[in-house]
N, C-alpha and C positions, 0 to 999 in steps of 0.2 A: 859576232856570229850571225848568220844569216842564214833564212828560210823561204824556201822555195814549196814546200808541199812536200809527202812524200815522196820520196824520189829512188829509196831502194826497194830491194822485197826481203823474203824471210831470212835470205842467206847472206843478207846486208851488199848484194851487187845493187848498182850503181844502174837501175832499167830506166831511167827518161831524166831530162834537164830541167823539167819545171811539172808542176800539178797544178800550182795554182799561181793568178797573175798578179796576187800580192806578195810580193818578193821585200823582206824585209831584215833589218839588220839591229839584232837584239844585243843587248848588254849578255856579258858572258855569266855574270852575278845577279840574281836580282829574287830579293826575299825567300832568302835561302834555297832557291828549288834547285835541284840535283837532276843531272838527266846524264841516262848513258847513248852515248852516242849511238846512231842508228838502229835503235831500238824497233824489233817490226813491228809496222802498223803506226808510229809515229814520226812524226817530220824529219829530216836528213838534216842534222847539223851541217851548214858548211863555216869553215873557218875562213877570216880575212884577216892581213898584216893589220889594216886600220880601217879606219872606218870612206876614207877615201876612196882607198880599192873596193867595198861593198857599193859605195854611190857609180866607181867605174862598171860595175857589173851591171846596177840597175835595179839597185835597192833603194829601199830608202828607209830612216828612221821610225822603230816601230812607235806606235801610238799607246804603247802599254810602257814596257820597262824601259823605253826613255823619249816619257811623252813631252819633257821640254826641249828635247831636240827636236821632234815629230813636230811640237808647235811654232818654235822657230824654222825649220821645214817648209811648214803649211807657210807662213808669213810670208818667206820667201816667192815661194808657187805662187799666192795670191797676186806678189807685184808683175810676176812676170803673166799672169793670167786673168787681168783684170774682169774679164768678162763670163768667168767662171762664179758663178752668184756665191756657191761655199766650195771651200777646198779639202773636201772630205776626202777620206782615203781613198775610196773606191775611183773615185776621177782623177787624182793622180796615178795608180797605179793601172786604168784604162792607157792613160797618156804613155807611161813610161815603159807600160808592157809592148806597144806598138815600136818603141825605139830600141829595144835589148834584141831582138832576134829575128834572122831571115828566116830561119829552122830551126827545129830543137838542135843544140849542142853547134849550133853555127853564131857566133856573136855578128851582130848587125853592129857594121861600124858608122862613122859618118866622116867630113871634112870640114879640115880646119884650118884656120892660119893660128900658128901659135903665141905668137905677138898678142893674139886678143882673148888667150883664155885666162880665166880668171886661176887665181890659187885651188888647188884640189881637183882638178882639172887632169885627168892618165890620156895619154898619148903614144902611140907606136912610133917608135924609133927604133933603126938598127933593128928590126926583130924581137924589139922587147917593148913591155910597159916601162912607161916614164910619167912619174908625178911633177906635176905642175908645179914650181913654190917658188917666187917671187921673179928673178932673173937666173933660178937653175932649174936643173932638171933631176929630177932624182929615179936612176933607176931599181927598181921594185924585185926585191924576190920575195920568195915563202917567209920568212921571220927578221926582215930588216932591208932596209934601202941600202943597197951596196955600190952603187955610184954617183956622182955629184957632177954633171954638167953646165955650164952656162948655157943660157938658152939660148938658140939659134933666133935671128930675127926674119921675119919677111917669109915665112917658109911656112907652105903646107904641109898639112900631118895630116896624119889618118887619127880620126879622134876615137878613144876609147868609151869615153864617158860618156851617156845617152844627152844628145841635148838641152831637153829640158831640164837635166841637172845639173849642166852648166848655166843656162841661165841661171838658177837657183843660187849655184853658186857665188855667180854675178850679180846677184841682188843683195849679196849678203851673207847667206849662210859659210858656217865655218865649220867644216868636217874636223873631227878630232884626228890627228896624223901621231904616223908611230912616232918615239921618240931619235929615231936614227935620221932623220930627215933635218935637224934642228941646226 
């Protein structure tokens, strides 16, 4: 699940794409708390297949209900950002809020060759997202990966995933993936 700030109003419409520039990706469970969805005046649940597609958005693991990812996270950030003295939240989510958006409700993409992205790595193809996983492609919808491609080689993509989360992912980190991808 993932958190952007509020982002509806009273009547639960959908008024802006971000409040705030920590955008983060929560455990759906976590000591028992109960939440009804867009509740007013509190944060707009959004839901993601896995936790890959929240990193392609431009989340990242929160530092609360699943702070050994968030620490494995950080580890990562650090090798790819050596010259960042600590890797607090607020410095990575400066970083990674520059790389999510031209405008609100406009995703900022970037370029890639696909040959060198790492596993967990979304990619436009054909008009759709595509999960990175080893030598396939897995295309993405709302509740399960419904198609299975070999990955092209030598070939530019329009990359989904904010940069610096690939590095991240390049250093290591391993995004928990739905189980339809396997």
């Amino acid at each position: 699940m993932g958190n952007r700030g509020i982002l509806h109003d009273a009547d639960r419409k959908v008024v802006r794409d971000w409040q705030v520039r920590r955008w983060i990706a929560c455990r759906l469970e976590f000591r028992g708390r109960h939440r009804s969805v867009m509740t007013p005046g509190s944060y707009t649940e959004l839901f993601f297949l896995d936790e890959a597609a929240a990193l392609a958005d431009g989340h990242r693991p929160c530092a609360e209900c699943r702070h050994a990812d968030f620490v494995a996270f950080q580890a990562a950030w650090r090798a790819i950002y050596p010259q960042q003295p600590v890797a607090m939240a607020d410095a990575i989510d400066r970083v990674l809020h520059a790389e999510r958006r031209v405008r609100p409700f406009l995703k900022r993409t970037h370029f890639a060759q696909i040959d060198a992205l790492p596993d967990g790595s979304y990619v436009m193809l054909d008009g759709g997202a595509w999960l990175v996983r080893g030598s396939r492609l897995w295309a993405w919808a709302a509740d399960r990966y419904v198609d299975c491609v070999r990955r092209p080689s030598a070939t530019g993509v329009t990359l989904l995933t904010p940069p610096s989360i690939v590095e991240v992912l390049r250093a290591g980190y391993q995004p928990r993936l739905h189980p339809s991808c396997q």
